[in-house]
PABA-50444 format. One line per 8 residues: number of its first residue (from 1); their letters; for each residue z, y, x of C-alpha. Coordinates in Angstrom, 2 decimals, padded with zeros to 5 digits. Layout:
N
NUM) A) Z/Y/X; ...
// end
This chain:
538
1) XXXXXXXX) 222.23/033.52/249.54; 219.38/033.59/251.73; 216.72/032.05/248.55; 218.43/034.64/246.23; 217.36/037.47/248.63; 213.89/035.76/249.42; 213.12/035.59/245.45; 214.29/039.27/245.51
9) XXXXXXXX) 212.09/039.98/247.79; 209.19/038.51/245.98; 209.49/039.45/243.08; 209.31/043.26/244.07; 206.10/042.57/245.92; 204.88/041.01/242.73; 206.15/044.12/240.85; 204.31/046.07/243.88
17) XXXXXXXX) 201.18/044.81/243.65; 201.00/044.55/239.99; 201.03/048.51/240.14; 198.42/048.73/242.89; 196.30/046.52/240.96; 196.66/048.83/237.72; 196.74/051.93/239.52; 192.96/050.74/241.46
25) XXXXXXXX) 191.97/049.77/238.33; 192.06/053.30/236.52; 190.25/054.30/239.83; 187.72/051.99/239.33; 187.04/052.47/235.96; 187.12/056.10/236.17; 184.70/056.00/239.35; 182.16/053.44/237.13
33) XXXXXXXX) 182.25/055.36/233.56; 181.56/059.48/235.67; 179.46/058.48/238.81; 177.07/056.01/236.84; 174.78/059.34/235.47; 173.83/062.49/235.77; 176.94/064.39/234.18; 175.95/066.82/231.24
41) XXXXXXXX) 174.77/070.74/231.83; 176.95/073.02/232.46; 178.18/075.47/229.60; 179.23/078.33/231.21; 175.73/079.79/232.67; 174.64/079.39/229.77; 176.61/082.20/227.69; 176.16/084.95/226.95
49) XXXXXXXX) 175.24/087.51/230.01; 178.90/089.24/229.75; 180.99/086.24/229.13; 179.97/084.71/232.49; 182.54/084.47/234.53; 181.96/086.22/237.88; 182.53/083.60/240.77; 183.68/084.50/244.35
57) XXXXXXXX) 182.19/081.47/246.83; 183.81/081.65/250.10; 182.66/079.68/253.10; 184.39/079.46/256.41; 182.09/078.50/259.20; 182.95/077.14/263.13; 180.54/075.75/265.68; 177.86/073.55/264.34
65) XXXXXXXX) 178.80/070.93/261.57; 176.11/068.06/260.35; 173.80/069.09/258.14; 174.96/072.67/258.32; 172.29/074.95/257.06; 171.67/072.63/254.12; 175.11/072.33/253.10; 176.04/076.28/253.30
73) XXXXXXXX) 172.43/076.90/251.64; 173.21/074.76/248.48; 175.38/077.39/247.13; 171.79/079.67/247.07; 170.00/077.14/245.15; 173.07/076.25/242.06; 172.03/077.14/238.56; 174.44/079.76/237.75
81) XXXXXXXX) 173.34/083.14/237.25; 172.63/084.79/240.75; 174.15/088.03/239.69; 177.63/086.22/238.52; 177.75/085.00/242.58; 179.51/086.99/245.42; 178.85/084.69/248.43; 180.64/085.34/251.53
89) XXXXXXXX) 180.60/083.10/254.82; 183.36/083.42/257.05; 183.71/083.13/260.75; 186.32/084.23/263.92; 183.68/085.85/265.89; 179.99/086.47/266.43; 180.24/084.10/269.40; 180.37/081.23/266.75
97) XXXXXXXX) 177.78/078.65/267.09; 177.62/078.66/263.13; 176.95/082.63/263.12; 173.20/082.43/263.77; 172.74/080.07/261.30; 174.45/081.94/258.58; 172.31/084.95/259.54; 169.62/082.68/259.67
105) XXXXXXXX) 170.59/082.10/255.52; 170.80/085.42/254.63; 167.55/086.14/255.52; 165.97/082.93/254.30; 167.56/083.61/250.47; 167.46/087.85/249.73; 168.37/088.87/246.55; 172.23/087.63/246.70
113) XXXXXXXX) 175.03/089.64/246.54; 176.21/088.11/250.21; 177.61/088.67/253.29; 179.28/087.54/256.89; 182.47/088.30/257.59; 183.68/088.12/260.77; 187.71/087.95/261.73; 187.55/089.93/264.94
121) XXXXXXXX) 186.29/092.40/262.75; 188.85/092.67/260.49; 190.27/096.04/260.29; 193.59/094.49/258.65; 193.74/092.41/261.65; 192.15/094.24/264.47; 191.80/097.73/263.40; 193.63/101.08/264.12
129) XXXXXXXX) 196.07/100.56/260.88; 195.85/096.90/261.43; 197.20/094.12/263.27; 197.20/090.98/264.74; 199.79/089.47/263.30; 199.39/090.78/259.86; 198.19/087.37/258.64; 199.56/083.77/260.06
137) XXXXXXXX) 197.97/081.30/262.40; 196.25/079.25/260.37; 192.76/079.65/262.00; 191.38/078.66/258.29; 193.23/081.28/256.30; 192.39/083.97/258.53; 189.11/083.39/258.53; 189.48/083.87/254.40
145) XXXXXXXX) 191.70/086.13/254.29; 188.98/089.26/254.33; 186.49/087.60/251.80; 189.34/086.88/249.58; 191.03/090.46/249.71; 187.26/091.83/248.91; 186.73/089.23/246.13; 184.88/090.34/243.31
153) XXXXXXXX) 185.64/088.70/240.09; 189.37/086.58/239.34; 187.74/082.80/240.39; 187.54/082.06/243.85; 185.68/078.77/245.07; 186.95/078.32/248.51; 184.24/075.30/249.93; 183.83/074.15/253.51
161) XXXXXXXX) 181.02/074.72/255.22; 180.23/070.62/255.79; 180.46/070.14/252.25; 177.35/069.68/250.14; 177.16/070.39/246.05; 174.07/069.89/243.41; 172.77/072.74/241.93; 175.84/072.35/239.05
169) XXXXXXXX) 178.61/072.05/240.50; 179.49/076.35/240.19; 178.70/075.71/236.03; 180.86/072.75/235.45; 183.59/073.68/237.87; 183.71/076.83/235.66; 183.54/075.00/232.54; 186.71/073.13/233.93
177) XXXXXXXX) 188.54/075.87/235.19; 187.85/077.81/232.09; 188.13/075.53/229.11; 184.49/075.76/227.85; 182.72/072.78/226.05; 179.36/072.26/224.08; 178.71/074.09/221.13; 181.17/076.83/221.17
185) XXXXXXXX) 184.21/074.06/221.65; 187.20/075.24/224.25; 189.79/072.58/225.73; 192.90/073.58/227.27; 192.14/075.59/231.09; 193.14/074.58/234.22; 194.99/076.48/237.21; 193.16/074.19/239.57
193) XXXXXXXX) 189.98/072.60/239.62; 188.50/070.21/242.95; 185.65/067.60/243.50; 185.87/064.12/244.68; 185.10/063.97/248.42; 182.66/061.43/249.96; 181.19/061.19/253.39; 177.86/059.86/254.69
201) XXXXXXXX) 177.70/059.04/258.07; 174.14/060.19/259.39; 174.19/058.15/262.67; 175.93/054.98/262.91; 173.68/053.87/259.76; 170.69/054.75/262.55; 170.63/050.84/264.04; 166.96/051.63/265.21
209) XXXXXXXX) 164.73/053.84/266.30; 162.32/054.52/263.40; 161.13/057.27/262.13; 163.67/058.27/259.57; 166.39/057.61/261.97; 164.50/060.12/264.84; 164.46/062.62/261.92; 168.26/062.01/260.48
217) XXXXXXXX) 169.48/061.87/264.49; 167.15/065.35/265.43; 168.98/068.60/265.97; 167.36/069.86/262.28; 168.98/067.43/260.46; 172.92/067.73/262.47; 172.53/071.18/263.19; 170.80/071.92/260.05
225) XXXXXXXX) 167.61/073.44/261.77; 169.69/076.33/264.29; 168.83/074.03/267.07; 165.52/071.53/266.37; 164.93/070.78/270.10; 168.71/068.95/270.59; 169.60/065.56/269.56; 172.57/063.35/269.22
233) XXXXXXXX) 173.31/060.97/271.92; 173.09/057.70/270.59; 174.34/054.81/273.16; 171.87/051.78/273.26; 174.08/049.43/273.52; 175.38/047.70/270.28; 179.28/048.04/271.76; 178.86/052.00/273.19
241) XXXXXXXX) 177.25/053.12/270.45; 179.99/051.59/267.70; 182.79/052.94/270.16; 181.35/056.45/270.46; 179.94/057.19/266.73; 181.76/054.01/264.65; 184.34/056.82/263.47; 181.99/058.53/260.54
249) XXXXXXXX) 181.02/054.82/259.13; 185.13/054.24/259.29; 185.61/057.54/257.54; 182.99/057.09/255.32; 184.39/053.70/254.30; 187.67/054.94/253.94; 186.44/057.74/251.40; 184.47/055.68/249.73
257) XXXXXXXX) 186.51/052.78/248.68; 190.55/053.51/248.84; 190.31/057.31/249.13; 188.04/057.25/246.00; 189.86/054.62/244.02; 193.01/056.56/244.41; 192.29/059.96/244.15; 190.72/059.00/241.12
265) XXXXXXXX) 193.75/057.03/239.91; 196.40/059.80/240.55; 194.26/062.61/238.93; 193.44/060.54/235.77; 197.59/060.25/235.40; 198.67/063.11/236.75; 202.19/062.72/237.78; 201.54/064.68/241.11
273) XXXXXXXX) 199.14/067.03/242.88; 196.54/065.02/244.49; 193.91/067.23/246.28; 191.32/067.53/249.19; 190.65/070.79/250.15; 186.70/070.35/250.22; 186.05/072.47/247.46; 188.83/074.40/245.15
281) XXXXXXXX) 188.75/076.34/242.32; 190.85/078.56/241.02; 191.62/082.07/239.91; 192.93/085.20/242.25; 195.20/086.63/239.68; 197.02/083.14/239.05; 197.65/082.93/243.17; 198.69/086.59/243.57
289) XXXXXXXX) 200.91/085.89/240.94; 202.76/082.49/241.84; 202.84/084.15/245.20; 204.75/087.07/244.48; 208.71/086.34/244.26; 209.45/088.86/241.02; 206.97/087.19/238.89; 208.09/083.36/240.27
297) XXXXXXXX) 211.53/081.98/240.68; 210.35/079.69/242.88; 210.10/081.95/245.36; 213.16/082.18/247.19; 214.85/083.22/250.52; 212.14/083.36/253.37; 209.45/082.41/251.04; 210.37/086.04/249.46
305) XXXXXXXX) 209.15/088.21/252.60; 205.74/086.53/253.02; 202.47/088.16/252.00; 201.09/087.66/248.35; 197.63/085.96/247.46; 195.88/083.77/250.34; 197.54/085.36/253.16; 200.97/083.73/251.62
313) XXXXXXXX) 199.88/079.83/253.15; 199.02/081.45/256.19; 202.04/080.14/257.88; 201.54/076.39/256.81; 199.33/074.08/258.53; 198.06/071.92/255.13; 196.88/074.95/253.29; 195.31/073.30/250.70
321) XXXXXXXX) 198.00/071.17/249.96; 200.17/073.75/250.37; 198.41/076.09/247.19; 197.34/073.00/245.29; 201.68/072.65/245.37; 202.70/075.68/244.24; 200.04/076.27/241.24; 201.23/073.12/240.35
329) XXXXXXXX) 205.18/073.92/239.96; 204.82/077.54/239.30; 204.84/078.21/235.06; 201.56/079.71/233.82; 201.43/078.94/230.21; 198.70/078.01/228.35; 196.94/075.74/231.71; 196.48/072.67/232.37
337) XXXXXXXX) 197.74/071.94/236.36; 194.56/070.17/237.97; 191.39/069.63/237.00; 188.96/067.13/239.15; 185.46/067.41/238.12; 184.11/064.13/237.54; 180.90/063.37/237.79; 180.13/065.47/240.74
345) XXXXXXXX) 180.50/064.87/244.41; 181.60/067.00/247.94; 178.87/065.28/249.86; 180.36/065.95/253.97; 177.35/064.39/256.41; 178.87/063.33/259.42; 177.42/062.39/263.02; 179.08/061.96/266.30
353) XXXXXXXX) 182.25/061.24/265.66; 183.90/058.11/267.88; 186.59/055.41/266.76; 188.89/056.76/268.46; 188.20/060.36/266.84; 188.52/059.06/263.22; 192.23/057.12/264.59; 193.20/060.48/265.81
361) XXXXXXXX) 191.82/062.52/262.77; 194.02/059.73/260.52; 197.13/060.03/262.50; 196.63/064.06/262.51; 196.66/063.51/258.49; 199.51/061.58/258.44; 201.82/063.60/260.35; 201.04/066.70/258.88
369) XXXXXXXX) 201.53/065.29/255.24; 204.29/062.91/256.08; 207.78/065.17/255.32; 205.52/067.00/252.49; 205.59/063.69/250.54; 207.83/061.58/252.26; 207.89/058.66/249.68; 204.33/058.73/248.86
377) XXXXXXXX) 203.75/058.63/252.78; 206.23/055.82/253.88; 204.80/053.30/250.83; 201.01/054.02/252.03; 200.78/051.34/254.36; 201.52/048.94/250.94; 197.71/050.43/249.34; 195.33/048.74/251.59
385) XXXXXXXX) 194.04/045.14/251.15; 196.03/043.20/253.99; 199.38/044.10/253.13; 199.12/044.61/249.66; 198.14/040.93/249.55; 200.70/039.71/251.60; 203.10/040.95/249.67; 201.60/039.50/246.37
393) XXXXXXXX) 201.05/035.89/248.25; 204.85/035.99/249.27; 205.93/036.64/245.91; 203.84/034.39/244.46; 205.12/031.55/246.87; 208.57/032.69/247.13; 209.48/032.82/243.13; 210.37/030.05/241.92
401) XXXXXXXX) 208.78/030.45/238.29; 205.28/030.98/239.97; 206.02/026.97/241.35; 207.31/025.92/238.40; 204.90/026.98/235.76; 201.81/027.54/237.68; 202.26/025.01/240.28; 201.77/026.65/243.48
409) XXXXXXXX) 203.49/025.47/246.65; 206.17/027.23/248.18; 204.77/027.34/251.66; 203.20/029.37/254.33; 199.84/027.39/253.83; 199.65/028.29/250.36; 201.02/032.05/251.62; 197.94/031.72/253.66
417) XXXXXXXX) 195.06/030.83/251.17; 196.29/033.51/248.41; 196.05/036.27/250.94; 192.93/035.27/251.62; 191.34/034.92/248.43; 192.49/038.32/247.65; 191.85/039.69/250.56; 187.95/038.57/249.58
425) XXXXXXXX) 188.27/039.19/245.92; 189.56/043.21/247.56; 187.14/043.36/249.95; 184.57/042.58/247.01; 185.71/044.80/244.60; 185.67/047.76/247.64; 181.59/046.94/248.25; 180.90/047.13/244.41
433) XXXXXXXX) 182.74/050.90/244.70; 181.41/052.01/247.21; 177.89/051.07/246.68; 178.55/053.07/243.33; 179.40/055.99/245.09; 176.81/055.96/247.89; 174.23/054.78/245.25; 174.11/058.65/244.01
441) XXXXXXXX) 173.21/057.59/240.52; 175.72/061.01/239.37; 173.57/063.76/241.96; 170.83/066.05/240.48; 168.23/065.55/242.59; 165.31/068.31/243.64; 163.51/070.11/246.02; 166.52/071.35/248.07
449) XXXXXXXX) 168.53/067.97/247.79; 168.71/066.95/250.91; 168.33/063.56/252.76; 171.91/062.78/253.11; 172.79/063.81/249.44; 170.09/062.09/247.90; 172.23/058.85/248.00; 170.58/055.05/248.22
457) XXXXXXXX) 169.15/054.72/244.66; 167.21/057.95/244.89; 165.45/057.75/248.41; 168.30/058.98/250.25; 170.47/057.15/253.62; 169.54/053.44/253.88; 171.83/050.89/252.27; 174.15/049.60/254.06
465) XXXXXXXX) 173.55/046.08/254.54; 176.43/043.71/254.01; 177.34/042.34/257.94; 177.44/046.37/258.86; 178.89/047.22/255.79; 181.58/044.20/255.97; 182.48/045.57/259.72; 182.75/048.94/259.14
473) XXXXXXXX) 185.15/047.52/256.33; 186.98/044.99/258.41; 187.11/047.71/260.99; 189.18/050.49/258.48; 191.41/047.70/257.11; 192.88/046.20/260.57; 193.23/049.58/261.76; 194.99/050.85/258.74
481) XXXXXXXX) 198.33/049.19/259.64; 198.28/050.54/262.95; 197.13/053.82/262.63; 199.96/054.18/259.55; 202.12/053.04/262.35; 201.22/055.28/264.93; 201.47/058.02/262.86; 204.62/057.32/261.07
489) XXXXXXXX) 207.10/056.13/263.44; 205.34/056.41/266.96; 205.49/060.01/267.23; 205.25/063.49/265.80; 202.71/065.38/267.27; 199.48/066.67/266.03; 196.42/068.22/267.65; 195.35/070.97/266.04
497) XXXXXXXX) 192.43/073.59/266.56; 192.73/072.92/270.03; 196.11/073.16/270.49; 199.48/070.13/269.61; 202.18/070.79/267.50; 205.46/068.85/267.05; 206.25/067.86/263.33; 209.96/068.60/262.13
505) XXXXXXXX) 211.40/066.73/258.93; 211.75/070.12/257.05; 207.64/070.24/257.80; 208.36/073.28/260.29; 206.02/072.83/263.18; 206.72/073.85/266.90; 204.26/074.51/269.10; 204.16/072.20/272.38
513) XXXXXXXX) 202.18/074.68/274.24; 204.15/076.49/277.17; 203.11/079.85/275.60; 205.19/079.04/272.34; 208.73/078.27/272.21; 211.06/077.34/269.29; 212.72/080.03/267.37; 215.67/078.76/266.20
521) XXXXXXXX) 214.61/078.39/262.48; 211.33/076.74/262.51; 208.44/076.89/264.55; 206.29/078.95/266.08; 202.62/079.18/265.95; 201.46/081.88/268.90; 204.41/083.61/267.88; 204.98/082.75/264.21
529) XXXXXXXX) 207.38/080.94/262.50; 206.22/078.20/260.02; 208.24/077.77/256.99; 208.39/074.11/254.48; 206.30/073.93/251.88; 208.58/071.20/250.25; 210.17/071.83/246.59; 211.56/075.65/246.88
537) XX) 210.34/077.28/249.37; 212.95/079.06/251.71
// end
């Protein structure tokens, strides 16, 4: 009895990681054939002037992020017609560390049709007719929601202010969205089009004190020139400083290797919404639409009452996930769901951010995802390299067929050695990605490209030699379990903006704070109720 259950047992792992294997694989492949070259022109700036679309960029800015100025000035330099760009940058309040800078943009590129726009300002919010509560707590959406009720245009790029794009991205995220190709040629549109994230860490990859590392660590580069006489506090010691800024090279392995293989994987197939909210496209009248309950059935019971357009996620703590959802179930004929625009690359720089940071960052994740998709959240743990091949070297020493026609020993030695070799042959595969990735070959390079974004093969960040690189990577995979853990069974908390929220199973949140108290129904975020974002929503 006990055998029959054993063989069970390993034959599902087999059956497990034969689909991990095949589902990296598409990854892989689709990571090697789009980020090996520069991807083609864009089509759509291009046309003629009154079949451009107009684009709405929206940027929401807080405190002072890497690389700041040059990420939230790439959107001035993209190739798309300047007069088919409304560019608005978004923050809660002139005390902002990021306001100056953005001021500090506006007059360095005149000539754009762009503003600030500040949330305490907000007449909807904080004028006579207005009020407070008139949009949700979600610190991100109400920092939108202005910029996208004054949207000019129907396509609204929402991109974070510590992302990075080449000059473009605006064209073929268009082209995507939109259904243009070469030579007149349309394909089927999209309701949703998004970039694949990657993240260079700016610091750790600092292990002296040369001269490009004095300029990559200076206040110019992190603060992106608002501040050139601060600096980031790098520890001397080998130990302090992997403890206090190891969390960027951990998050920029993690992006770069099962993040990226992955998100690749599930957008090439397409059996599910898979989506970073780094940079989104998509179109106003398609959101005001799936939002509003007599034009989508989906819409029912609580979900009913709440605003239309961007104000609707308001109430939800994984926005992006949230609208990424909804376009996705809600019937617009004649679109594709989502688009991901290969080829081109959400470049995030990152500095200063500690081991313990990036576990707490991973654990926020996690939670806030985890009764969203349940299933796709309790197998996760199964994806990375040290379980996955334990589970393949128990079924291949716990079958009996694997003994019998292959010869391999049915022991815990032999368990032993086929973890390991896969373990390396992983591990190998994972430097070959992300030295793809990081290599830049994909990023159209030119006077505005900055350091970070210039990637390894075109003058950019140093390579990362192998005994960092294999640390960094050792480092992400033994914390994987734990963190997965942690996150999953340990608890159901999450720090957010400052403040911790408990988790319930119907992905209601309730705020711990003394200030906030349950409601009954759901949670309460400084006096709002949070409603599930999972299959209707009530």
């Amino acid at each position: 009895m006990f055998s029959s259950i054993v063989e069970v047992l390993g034959c599902a792992c087999i059956i497990w990681g034969s689909v991990v294997f095949v589902v990296q694989g598409i990854g892989i492949y689709k990571i090697f054939r789009y980020y090996s070259s520069i991807p083609a022109p864009p089509v759509s700036p291009y046309l003629p002037k009154d079949q451009v679309p107009h684009v709405t960029i929206i940027r929401p800015a807080k405190g002072l992020e890497p690389g700041l100025y040059e990420c939230l000035a790439s959107v001035f330099h993209q190739s798309y017609p300047k007069d088919k760009l409304t560019i608005y940058f978004c923050v809660s309040s002139t005390q902002d560390a990021a306001y100056p800078v953005i001021l500090k943009l506006l007059v360095d590129h005149p000539g754009f049709d762009a503003r600030v726009f500040v949330e305490t300002e907000d007449p909807y919010l904080h004028g006579d007719q207005g009020h407070i509560d008139n949009v949700g707590p979600n610190p991100k959406i109400r920092n939108l929601s202005r910029a996208y009720r004054e949207a000019k245009g129907d396509i609204i790029w929402p991109l974070d202010c510590n992302v990075w794009v080449a000059r473009d991205v605006a064209g073929r995220m268009v082209d995507k969205l939109c259904g243009y190709r070469p030579n007149g040629r349309r394909a089927t549109p999209f309701k949703f089009v998004h970039q694949l994230p990657l993240v260079v860490d700016t610091v750790t990859s600092m292990s002296s004190s040369d001269a490009a590392g004095r300029t990559l660590l200076s206040g110019s580069a992190v603060t992106g020139g608002s501040d050139a006489d601060s600096s980031v506090n790098v520890p001397s010691s080998i130990f302090s400083r992997s403890w206090a800024h190891g969390g960027g090279r951990l998050e920029e392995m993690f992006m770069a290797t099962t993040h990226a293989k992955f998100y690749g994987a599930i957008n090439t197939v397409g059996i599910a919404p898979c989506i970073v909210g780094k940079s989104n496209m998509f179109r106003k009248s398609h959101l005001d639409r799936v939002t509003d309950p007599a034009q989508n059935p989906l819409l029912t019971g609580r979900a009913a009452t709440l605003p239309t357009g961007l104000d609707h996620f308001s109430l939800f703590m994984c926005e992006d996930h949230v609208i990424g959802d909804l376009l996705w179930r809600s019937s617009l004929p004649g679109f594709a769901n989502h688009g991901l625009v290969w080829g081109d690359l959400a470049i995030q720089p990152m500095a200063g951010m500690s081991v313990p940071a990036y576990a707490a960052r991973r654990v926020r994740w996690l939670r806030a995802r985890k009764w969203t998709v349940l299933s796709a959240t309790l197998v996760e743990h199964g994806v990375e390299s040290l379980v996955c091949c334990f589970y393949v070297a128990f079924g291949l020493t716990s079958v009996p067929w694997f003994h019998h026609t292959l010869g391999i020993p049915r022991s815990w030695q032999a368990l032993g050695y086929i973890w390991l070799v896969g373990v390396t042959l992983w591990m190998a595969v994972d430097r070959t990605v992300f030295r793809k990735l990081h290599a830049g070959q994909s990023i159209h390079v030119d006077d505005h490209t900055p350091l970070f974004a210039r990637g390894t093969s075109r003058g950019g960040a140093e390579k990362r030699r192998f005994g960092e690189w294999f640390l960094a990577w050792l480092g992400r995979e033994v914390l994987a379990l734990p963190i997965w853990t942690w996150a999953v069974f340990l608890g159901a908390t999450v720090d957010w903006r400052g403040k911790r929220f408990r988790v319930r199973s119907d992905m209601t949140v309730v705020a711990v704070d003394t200030d906030s108290e349950p409601d009954g129904q759901g949670g309460r975020l400084n006096g709002h109720s949070v409603a599930s974002p999972r299959g209707k929503i009530d």
